[in-house]
N, C-alpha and C positions, 0 to 999 in steps of 0.2 A: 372374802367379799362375795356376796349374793350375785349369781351369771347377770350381764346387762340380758332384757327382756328381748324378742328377737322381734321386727319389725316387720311390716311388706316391704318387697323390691320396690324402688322408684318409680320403675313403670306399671305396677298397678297401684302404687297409690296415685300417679298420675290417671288413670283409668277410670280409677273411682270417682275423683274428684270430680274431673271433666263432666263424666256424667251426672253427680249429683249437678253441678251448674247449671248445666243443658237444662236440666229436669226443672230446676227451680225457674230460670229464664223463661222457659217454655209456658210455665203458671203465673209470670206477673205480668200484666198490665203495664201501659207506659207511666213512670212515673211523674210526676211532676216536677219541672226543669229545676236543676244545679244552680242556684244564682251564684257560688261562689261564697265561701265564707272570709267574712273580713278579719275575723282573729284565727289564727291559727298555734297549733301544736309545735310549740318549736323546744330543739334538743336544751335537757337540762330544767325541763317543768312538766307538767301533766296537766297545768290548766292553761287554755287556750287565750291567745293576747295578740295586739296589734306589736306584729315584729320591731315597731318601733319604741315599745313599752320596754321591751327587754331589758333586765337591769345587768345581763351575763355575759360575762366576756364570749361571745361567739361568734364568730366566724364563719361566713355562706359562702361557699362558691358555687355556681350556677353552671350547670352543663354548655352554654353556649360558652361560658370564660374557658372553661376542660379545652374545649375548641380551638380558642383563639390563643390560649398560649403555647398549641402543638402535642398537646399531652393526649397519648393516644392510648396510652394502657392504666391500668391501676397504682404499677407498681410507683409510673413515671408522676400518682397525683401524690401518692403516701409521700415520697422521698420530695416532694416542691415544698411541703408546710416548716415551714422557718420557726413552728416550734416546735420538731421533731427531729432527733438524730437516729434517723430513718436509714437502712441501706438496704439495697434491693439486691436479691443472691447475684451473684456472677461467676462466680464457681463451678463448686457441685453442691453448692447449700441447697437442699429442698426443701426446707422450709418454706420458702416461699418468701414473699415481703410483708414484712409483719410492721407495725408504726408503734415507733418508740416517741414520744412523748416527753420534751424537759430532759430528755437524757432518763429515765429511770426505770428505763426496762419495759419489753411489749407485755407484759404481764401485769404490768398499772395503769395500763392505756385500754380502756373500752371501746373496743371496734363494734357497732349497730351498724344495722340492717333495717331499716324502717322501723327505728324505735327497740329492736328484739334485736336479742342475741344470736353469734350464728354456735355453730360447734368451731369449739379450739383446734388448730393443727393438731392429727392426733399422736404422733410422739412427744413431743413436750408437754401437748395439754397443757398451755402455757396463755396462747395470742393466737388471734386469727391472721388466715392469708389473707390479704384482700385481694390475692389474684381469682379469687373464688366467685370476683361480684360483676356482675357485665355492666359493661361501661355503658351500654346502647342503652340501658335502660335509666341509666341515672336522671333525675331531675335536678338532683342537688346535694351539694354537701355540707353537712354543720359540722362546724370544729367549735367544740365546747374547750376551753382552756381553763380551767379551775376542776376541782373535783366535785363530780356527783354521785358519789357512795347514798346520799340518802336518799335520791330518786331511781336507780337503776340497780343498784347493788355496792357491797359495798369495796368492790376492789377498784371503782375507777376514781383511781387516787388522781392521777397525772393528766388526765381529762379525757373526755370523750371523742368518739369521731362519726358520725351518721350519716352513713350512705342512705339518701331517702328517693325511693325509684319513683316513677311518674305514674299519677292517680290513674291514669286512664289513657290509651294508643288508639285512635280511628280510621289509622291508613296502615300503610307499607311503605318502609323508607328502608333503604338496600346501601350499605356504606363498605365500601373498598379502599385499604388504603396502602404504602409499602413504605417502607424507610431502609432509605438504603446507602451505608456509607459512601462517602467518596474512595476510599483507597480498597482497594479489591481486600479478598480474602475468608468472610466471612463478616455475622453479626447482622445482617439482614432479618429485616424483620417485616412481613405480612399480618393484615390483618381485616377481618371481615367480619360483619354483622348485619343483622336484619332482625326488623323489628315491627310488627302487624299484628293487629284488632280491630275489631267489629263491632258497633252498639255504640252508641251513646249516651252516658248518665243523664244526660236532663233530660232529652226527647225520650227515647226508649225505656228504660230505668236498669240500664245493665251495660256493662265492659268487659270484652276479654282480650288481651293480647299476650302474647310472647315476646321477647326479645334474645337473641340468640347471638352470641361473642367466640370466636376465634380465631385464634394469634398465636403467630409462631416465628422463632427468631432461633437463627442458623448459629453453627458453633463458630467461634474467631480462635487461633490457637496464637499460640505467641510468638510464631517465627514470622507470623505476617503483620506484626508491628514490631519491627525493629528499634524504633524509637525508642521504645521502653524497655528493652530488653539488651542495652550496651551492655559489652563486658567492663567497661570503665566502671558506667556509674553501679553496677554492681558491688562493685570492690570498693567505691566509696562510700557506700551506704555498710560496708561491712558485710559484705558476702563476699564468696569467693567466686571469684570470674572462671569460666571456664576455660583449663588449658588441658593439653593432650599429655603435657610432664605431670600425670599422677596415674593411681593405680586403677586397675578395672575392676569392676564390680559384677553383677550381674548384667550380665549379657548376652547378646544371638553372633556368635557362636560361645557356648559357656567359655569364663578360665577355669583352668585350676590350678590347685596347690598341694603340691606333692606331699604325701603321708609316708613317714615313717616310724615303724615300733607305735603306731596306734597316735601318733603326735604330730600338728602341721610343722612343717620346716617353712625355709624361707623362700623354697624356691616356687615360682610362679609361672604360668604362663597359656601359651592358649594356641592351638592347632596349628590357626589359621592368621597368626603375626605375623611370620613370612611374607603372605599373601596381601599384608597390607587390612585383614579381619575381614578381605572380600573371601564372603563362603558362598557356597551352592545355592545360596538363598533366592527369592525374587526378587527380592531388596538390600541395601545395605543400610544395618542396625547402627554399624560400631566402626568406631575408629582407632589405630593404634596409638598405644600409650607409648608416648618417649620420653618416659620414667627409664635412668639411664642405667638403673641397676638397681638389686636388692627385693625382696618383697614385692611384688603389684609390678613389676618388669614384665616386659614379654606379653600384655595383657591386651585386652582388645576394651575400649573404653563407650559406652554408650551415648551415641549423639545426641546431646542435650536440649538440639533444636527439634526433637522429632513429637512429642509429646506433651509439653506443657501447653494447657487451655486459657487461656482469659475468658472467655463464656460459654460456657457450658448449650448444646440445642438442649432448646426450653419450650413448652407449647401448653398454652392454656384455651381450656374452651366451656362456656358458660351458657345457660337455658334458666330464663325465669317464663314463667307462665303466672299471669294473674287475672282471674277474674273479680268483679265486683257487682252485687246485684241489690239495687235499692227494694224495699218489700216496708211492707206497713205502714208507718205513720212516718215517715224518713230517716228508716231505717235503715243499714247496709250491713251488706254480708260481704267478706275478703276472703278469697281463696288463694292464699300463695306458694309456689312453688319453683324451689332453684336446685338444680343439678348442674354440677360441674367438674372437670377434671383435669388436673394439670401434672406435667411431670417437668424433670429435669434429665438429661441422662448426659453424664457427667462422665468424662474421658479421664482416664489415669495411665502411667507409663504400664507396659505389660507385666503382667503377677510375677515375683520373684522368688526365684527355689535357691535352697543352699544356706549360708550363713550368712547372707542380707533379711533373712525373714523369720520370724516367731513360731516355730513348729506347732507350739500348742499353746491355744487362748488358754485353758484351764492353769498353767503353770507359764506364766510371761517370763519372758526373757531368757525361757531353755530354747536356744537354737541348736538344732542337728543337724552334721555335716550333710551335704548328698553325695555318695560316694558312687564311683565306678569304676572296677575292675580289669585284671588283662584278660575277665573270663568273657567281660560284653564283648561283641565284635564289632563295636562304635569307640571300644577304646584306638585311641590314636595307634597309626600302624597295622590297624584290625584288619578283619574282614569284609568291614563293612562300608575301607575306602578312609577314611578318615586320614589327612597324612600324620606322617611319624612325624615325633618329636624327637631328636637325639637326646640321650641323658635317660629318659626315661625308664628305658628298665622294666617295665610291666608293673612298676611301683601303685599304689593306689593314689586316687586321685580326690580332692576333695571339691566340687564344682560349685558355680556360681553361676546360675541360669535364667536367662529370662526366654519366654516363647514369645517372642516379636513375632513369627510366623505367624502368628495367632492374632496377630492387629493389637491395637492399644485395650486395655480392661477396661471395661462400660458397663456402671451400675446406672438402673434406669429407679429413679426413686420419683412412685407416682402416688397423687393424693385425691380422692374422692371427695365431695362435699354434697351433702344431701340437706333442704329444710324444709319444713310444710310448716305453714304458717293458716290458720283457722281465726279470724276476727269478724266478731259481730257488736257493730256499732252503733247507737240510736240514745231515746230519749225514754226515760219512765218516771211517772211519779217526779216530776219535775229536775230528774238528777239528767244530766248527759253519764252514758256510761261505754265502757271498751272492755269490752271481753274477748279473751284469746286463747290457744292452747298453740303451742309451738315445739315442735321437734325436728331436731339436730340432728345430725351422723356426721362423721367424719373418718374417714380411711386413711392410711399412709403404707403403703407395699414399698419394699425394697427389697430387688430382683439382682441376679448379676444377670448382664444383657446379653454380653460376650467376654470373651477372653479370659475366663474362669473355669479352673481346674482343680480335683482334691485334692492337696498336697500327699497327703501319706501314699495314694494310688499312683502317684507322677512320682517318687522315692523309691518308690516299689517296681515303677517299670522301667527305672533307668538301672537298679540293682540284678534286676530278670536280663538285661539286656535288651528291650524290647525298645527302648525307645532312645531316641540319638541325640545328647543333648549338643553337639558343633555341627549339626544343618539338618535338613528337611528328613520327614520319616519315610520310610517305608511303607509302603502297604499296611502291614502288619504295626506298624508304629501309627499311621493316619489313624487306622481303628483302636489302638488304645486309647489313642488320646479321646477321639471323639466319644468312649466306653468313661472314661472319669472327669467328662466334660459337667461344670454345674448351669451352661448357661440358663437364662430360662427360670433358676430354683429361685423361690421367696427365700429372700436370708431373713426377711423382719418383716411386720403387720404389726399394726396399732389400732387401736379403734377408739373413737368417743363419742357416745349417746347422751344428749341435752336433749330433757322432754318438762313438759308440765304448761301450767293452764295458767293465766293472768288476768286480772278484775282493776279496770281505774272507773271509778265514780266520783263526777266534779258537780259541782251547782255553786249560784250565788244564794247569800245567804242574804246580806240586807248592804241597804248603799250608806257608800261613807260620803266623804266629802269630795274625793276625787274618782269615785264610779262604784262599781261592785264589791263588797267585798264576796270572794269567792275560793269555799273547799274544794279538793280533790285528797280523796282514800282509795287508798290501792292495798291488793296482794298479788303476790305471783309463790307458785311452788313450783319448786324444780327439780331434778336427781341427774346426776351428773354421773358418768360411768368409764371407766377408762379403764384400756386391754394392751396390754404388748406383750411380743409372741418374739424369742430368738431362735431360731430352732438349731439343731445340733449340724447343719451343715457350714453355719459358721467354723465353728471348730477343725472340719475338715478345707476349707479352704484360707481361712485367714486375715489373708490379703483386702484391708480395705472393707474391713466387717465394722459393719455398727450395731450398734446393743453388745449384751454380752451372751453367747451361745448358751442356748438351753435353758434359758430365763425367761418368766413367761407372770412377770410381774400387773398386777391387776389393782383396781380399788373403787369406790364409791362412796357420793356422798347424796345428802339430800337437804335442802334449804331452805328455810318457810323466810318470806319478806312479807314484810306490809311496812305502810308509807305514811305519812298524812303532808297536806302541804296548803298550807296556807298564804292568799295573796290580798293583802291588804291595801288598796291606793286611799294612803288617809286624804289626802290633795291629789290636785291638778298636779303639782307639783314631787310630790313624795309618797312613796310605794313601798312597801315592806312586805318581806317573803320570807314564809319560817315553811322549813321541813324538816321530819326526824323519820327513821327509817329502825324499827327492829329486824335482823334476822336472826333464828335459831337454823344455826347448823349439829349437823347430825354426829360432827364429828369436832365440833369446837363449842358449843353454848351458843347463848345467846350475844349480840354484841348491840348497842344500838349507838347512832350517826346524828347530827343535827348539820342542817346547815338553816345560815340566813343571807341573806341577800338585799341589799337598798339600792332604792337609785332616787335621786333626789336632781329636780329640772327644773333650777330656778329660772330660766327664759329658753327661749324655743332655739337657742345659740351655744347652750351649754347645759350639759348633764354628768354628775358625778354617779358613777356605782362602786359597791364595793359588796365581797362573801368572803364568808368565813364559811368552812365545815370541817368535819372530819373523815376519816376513812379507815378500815379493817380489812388487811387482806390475808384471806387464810392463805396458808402452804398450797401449791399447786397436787393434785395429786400423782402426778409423777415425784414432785419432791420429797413427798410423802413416801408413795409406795411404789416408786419404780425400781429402777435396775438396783437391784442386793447389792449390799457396800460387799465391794469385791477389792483385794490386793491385787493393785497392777502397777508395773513401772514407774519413776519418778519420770515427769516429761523433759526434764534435765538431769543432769550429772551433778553432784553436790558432793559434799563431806561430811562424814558424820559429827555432829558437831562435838558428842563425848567423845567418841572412839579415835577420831581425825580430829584433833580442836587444830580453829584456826583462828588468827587475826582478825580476818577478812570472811568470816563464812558464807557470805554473800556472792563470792567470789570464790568460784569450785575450780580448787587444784590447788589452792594455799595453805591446807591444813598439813601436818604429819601426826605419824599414827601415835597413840598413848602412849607416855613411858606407865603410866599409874599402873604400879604391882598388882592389882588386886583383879587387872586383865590381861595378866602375862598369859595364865593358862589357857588364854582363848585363840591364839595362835592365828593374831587377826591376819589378814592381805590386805596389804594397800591397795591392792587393784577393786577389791569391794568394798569399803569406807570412806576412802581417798575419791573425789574425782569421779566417782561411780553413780551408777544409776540404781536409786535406794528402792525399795516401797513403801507405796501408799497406797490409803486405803478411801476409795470413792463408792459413790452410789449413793442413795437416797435415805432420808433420815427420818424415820418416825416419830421421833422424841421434836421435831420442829413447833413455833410455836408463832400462832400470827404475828403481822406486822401491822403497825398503826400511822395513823398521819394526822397533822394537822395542813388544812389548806388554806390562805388567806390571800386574797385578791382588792386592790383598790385600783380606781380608774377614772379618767376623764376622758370625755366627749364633748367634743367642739367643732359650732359650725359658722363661721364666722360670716362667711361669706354663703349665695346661695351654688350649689352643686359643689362642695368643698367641706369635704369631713374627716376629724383628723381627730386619735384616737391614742392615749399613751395608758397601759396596766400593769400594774404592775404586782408581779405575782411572786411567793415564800410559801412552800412545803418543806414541813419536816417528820419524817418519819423516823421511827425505834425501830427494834427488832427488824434490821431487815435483813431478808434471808438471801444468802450468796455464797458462795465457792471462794474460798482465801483464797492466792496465788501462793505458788511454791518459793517466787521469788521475796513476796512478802514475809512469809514462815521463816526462811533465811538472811533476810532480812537483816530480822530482831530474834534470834535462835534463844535470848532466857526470857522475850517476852511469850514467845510461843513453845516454851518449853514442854508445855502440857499436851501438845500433839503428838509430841514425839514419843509412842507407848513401846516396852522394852519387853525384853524377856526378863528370865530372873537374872540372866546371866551377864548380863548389861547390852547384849545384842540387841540392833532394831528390828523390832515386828512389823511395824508400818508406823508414817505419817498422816492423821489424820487430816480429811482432804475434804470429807461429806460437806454438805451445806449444812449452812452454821446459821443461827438465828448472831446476824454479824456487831450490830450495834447501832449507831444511828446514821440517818442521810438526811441533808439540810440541801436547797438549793433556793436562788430566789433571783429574779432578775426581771425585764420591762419586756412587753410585746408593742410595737408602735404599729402604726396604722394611717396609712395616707390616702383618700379619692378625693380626683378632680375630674368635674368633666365643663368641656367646654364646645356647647353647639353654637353652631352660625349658620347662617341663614345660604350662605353661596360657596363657602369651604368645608365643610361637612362637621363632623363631630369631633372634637379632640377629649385625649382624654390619659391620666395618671393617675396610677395607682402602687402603693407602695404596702411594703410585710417585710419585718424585721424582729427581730427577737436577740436580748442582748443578756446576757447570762455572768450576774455579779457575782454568782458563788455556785458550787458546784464541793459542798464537803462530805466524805464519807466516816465511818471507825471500822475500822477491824474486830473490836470488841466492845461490848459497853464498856463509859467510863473511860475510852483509850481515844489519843489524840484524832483530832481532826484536819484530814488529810484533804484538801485542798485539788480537785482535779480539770476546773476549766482551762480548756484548751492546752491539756496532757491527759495522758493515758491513767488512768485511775488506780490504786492498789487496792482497791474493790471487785473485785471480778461478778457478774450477776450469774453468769453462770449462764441463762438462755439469752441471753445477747451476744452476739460478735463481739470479741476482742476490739475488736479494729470499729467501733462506734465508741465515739469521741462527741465529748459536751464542748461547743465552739464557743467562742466570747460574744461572735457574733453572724449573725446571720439572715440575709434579703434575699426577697425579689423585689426588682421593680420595674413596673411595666407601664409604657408606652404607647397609646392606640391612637387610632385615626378609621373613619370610614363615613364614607359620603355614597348614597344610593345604595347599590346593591355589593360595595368592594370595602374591604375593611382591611387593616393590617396592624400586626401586633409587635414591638419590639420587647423583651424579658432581659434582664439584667438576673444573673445567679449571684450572689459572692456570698465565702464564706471566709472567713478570717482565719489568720493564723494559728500552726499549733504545734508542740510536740512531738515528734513519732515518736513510734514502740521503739526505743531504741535497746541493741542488745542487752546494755547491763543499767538497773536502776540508777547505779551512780555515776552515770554519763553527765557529765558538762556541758555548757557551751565552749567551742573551741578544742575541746578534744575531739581523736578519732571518732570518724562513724557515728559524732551527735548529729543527726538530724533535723531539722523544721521544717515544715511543710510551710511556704510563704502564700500571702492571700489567694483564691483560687477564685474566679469570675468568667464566667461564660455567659454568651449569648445567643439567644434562639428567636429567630424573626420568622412570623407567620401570616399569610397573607392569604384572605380567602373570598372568593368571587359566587353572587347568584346568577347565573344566569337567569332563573327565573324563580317561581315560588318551586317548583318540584327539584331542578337540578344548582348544586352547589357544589362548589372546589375549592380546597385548601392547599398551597404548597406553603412549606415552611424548610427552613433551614435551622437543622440543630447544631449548637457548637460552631455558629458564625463565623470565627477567625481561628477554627484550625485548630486549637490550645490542646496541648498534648494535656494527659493528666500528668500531676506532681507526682515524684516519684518517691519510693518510699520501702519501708525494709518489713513491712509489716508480713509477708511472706518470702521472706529473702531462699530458704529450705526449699521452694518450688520455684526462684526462680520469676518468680512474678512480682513486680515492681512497683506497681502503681498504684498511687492511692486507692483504691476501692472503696474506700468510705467514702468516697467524695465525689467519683469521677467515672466513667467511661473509659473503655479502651479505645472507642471503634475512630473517634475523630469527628472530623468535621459529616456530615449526615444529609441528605434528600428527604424529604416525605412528602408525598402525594396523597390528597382524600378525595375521593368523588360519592356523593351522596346522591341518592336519588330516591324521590318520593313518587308513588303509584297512587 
């Protein structure tokens, strides 16, 4: 693939631009006043209409609504849309919060930015963040809910979302605000903005402002919500609760395990068991194991309270600058500019050495003991203090070490967002026309922060002697360590470049019976460019590495669109809207899209619409050409289904091994066929082949009464070929329907499971979005007012392959896996808000209703029951958030709101049962019931 081209830094293309503006500003003349135009551009067309004409399922929210229902960040508007199974990271995902749409993935979902795209998070190269877009500046939000592949492109199958900022800023308005749980601990979260420009469009004929967003919210770890972390409901959800009767693992002070003639024995144990696993430390790591004998005896166990996270410190901070300057016959120039940068840095238990850990990425699942001899003087009895062990004998030792000394491991994964945005807008030869040139960057660094060490250089100092793996170092040990320290190193870089120019020209052509008819023709050209970097220091550390070491996978495309779009109002009454979209991609043909669209308004009380279109989504290019199908471990333990046949293959430990003669001479192990963790083979797939849809949308509007508008649509996507990651539990499944995964030697041994993305087969989904406003003013009790968002989902069917059954996944975990979505994002049956409002004079107040309906969990084994062990449901989940905000006058305003009203813990759930962390996170919050305070002020 041809290098992406190299660009200015941010701040000289801010530099330039500034002054090109100045420089233009300086040369116009005041223009002639803004009266405001009565039709406007709204998401989902290109030709301009009175937003009551719309015939498209769309959806506005208005930044004062952002407000009044307490929503203070991005991520908290993405995860409110009732037609989105949205989840916002709380981990150590950096991805950020990306909006999945219908359930089908952020990669069907078109995230705008005033009309333009932004650049994709750049590892997936998949979906944007939208923690990228400053809230301060918003004006408004359109949720397009049907697809518009023929006006934008053609992958927004699942519908669109358009952040659309505000034309123009004439003061200084400075907003401060903090949310702060009730129960101590952490999860607190700041946040601050300011937003100022100068000029006026109508008087002066020019605008420039900025708006500037940053927010940051502190890490919660999980001993400080007990609630969700019983050892009871552990064990009932099917994990195992934490007791001190097992064996130890890695730990501060290491165990070990006596070697002899080259081979572990059984015997076990650790310095400082005696003492109760209190070492020399400044802290105590570990507790002792009363495991009462045998193996993992005598052990020192790691406190399981000390380390697991519920939110990871998170901190996003955002800068748009946009000028506008009117020039010719009303004409306008847009200069825009967003810079932003957010990270995650995500705590983990401390890096582990010995046979809890993977020696070498290149070769998975060769672990190498860490040995230490009677030569160190840190073996037990030494010279270097360490107490005796009886028994011991100067035997060799095989360790299990963790460096707690070293604080918890902290990978800081940060992402960059860069766009410039060039729009010259106005009138020629009777056409309105919008021309643009738009360029994207997007970065993703992933650092280790602290508590990262080269494994082979820590093997080597504990073999030298030099370094004391049962308490604190030495001198001489402080400096090796800090000598094979990685803190600080890029383990991974990604990068993504969207650039290219865009042409819309609209006019009316002649009147019909019900107004204009009128065209609009477009193109845009674009090239898209994607970079990821692993470098080899992966390989020497290990622990908690993403990508694969030493891969430095690349690719690019480039894609010509053009559009046409036709809007017909034959009546007063009835409107018809045809568009069709060619693009030729560079690395797929040409494809072309139609949609159409009616709405038909036989009295001013009732409006029916209804769209049809289609959609094409090519392979992402990471799916394409990212990380090299690499052999690495099954993420479960299975049976081989020839070598091991079982019954039950689905269920790993039921098989025994082949009697069939013809693999007698293979001298199989049950310990590698049986029960065992196999390989497969993953990474990205060339040979991929787009995905198609059809979208169809019908709907009513009624208004019966006056300020009372109520809204039912109902909406059916079906898409082919669609490209996903089979699960291993589905492969096992049906072992002779997937038998063609399973590639052999000649010998009949397994080589690997194929595991790549698969062009999978087809996905069907269809269901209603409802819609309810009231408002009610009076004359001496102020304004009332309801509003209701619901969205109810009748089907939700995927295949495994074309041609193969369809599998049914509303409100259950799906045998679809999309591969860049969380596991844990679930299609619900059903799902509101509905709110509440009241405000008379300058005081207003908001009551929110969340619910989200029943479903499913991930429970261990597909063929879990109701009524058996450890089946799980998660029961309706409903929260409340009231918001109440005061002017004191036009300059200063206050908001307090209470989130999570009455306390409601989240549901609890097994969907990370392996860390220990309980709670639904699809759905829900750890921190509880919540404060927030906003003070606004205008200059």
């Amino acid at each position: 693939m041809p290098t992406p081209p190299r660009f200015p830094q941010p701040k000289l293309l801010l530099s330039s631009i500034a002054i090109a503006v100045l420089t233009l500003m300086n040369q116009a003349s005041a223009q002639q006043g803004d009266g405001g135009m009565t039709r406007i551009e709204v998401t989902g067309s290109s030709i301009k209409r009175l937003a009551s004409e719309n015939a498209l399922p769309l959806t506005t929210i208005k930044a004062d609504d952002l407000v009044n229902r307490g929503l203070t960040t991005m991520s908290e508007v993405a995860t409110s849309l009732t037609a989105g199974a949205t989840n916002e990271p709380v981990g150590g995902g950096g991805g950020g919060t990306m909006i999945n749409m219908r359930g089908l993935n952020t990669n069907r979902t078109l995230l705008l930015l005033n009309g333009r795209r932004l650049a994709n998070e750049a590892i997936g190269d998949s979906a944007i963040n939208v923690d990228v877009i400053p809230m301060s500046a918003i004006e408004r939000v359109e949720v397009l809910r049907d697809g518009a592949s023929a006006i934008y492109g053609t992958d927004a199958i699942a519908g669109v979302v358009n952040f659309i900022t505000k034309r123009a800023i004439a003061d200084t308005t400075a907003s401060a605000s903090v949310m702060a749980p009730e129960r101590s601990g952490g999860g607190e979260q700041r946040r601050f903005s300011l937003t100022s420009g100068t000029g006026d469009l109508a008087k002066d004929g020019w605008n420039v402002y900025a708006a500037f967003d940053t927010q940051k919210r502190s890490a919660l770890m999980q001993r400080d919500r007990p609630n969700i972390s019983d050892p009871d409901d552990i064990a009932r959800l099917g994990g195992t609760a934490f007791t001190s009767n097992t064996s130890g693992s890695s730990s501060a002070p290491a165990n070990y395990t006596v070697y002899a003639n080259g081979k572990p024995t059984s015997v076990t144990g650790n310095p400082y068991f005696g003492a109760g696993c209190v070492a020399p430390y400044q802290g105590q790591y570990t507790i002792a194991s009363t495991k009462p004998g045998g193996a993992g005896s005598k052990t020192c166990v790691l406190d399981p309270n000390l380390y697991p996270q519920l939110l990871a410190d998170n901190k996003q901070t955002t800068l748009l600058t946009k000028g506008s300057l009117r020039h010719g016959d009303g004409n306008m120039l847009t200069v825009e500019l967003l810079s932003s940068e957010s990270y995650i840095d995500a705590l983990n238990p401390p890096q582990p050495f010995g046979a809890q850990t993977d020696y070498d990425k290149l070769n998975p699942g060769l672990r190498k003991p860490l040995m230490i001899t009677k030569a160190s003087k840190w073996y037990p009895g030494g010279a270097g203090g360490v107490p005796a062990v009886a028994g011991l004998n100067g035997t060799d030792l095989a360790l299990t070490w963790s460096l707690d000394e070293l604080g918890p491991a902290i990978t800081d994964d940060r992402q960059n967002s860069h766009r410039l945005v060039l729009t010259e807008e106005g009138q020629f030869k009777g056409w309105d026309y919008k021309a643009g040139f738009n360029y994207a960057y997007s970065k993703r660094t992933v650092k280790f922060l602290s508590g990262y060490l080269r494994t082979p250089a820590l093997y080597k100092g504990v073999a030298d002697g030099v370094l004391n793996p049962f308490g604190p170092q030495d001198a001489a040990g402080q400096a090796y360590l800090e000598s094979i320290s990685a803190d600080g190193l890029v383990n991974r870089r990604a990068e993504v470049h969207y650039y290219g120019p865009d042409l819309t020209l609209n006019r009316e052509l002649t009147t019909l019976g019900g107004g204009a008819l009128a065209l609009a023709v477009g193109a845009d050209l674009h090239r898209e460019t994607y970079r990821d970097a692993s470098g080899d220091i992966g390989d020497a550390v290990v622990y908690k590495v993403s990508g694969t070491p030493n891969r430095y996978p690349h690719g690019a495309r480039t894609v010509l669109g053009t559009y046409l779009e036709l809007d017909a109002p034959f009546t007063k009454q009835l409107n018809l809207n045809l568009a069709v979209r060619a693009d030729r991609f560079s690395d797929f043909g040409t494809t072309f899209n139609p949609k159409a669209s009616v709405r038909y308004e036989p009295s001013m009380a009732l409006m029916l619409r209804a769209t049809a279109s289609t959609g094409f989504r090519a392979p992402t290019l990471p799916e394409l050409y990212g990380t090299p199908q690499t052999r690495v471990p099954s993420t479960s333990k299975w049976d081989d289904p020839l070598l091991c046949p079982s019954g039950t293959p689905g269920v790993s430990g039921t098989g025994t091994l082949t009697a069939d003669p013809k693999y007698a001479g293979l001298n199989l192990d049950a310990a590698k066929v049986c029960g065992s963790t196999l390989t497969v083979l993953t990474g990205a797939n060339p040979d991929l082949e787009p995905e198609k849809s059809k979208t169809f949308t019908a709907g009513i509007v009624i208004e019966p009464v006056k300020n009372l508008v109520a809204s039912l649509d109902f909406w059916n996507v079906e898409m082919t070929g669609t490209i996903a990651q089979i699960s291993e539990d589905t492969i096992f499944g049906d072992v002779n329907k997937y038998n063609n995964l399973f590639v052999r030697n000649a010998d009949g041994t397994l080589a690997y499971i194929t595991k790549t993305r698969l062009n999978m087969g087809g996905l069907r989904t269809q269901g209603i979005d409802a819609s309810l406003s009231y408002t009610l003013p009076t004359a001496s009790m102020g304004r009332f007012g309801m509003s209701f968002d619901g969205t109810y989902v009748n089907k939700y069917e995927g295949q495994n392959e074309e041609g193969g059954d369809w599998i049914d996944s509303v409100g259950k975990p799906g045998a679809l896996s999309t591969g860049a979505t969380s596991a844990n994002t679930y299609v619900f049956k059903w799902k509101h808000n509905l709110r509440l409002s009241w405000s008379r004079g300058g005081f207003g107040t908001q009551l929110t209703q969340s619910y989200t309906s029943s479903y499913i969990d991930t429970n261990a084994l597909p063929s879990q029951k109701p009524g058996q062990p450890f089946y799980n449901e998660i029961e309706p989940y409903i929260l409340y958030n009231l918001t109440a905000n005061y002017a004191w006058n036009k300059r200063l305003k206050f908001t307090f709101g209470v989130n999570n009203l009455l306390d409601v813990d989240p549901p609890l759930s097994n969907q990370r049962l392996s860390s220990r962390v309980v709670f639904a996170q699809n759905i829900a919050k750890p921190i509880g019931r919540a404060y927030n305070v906003r003070v606004n002020y205008t200059f």
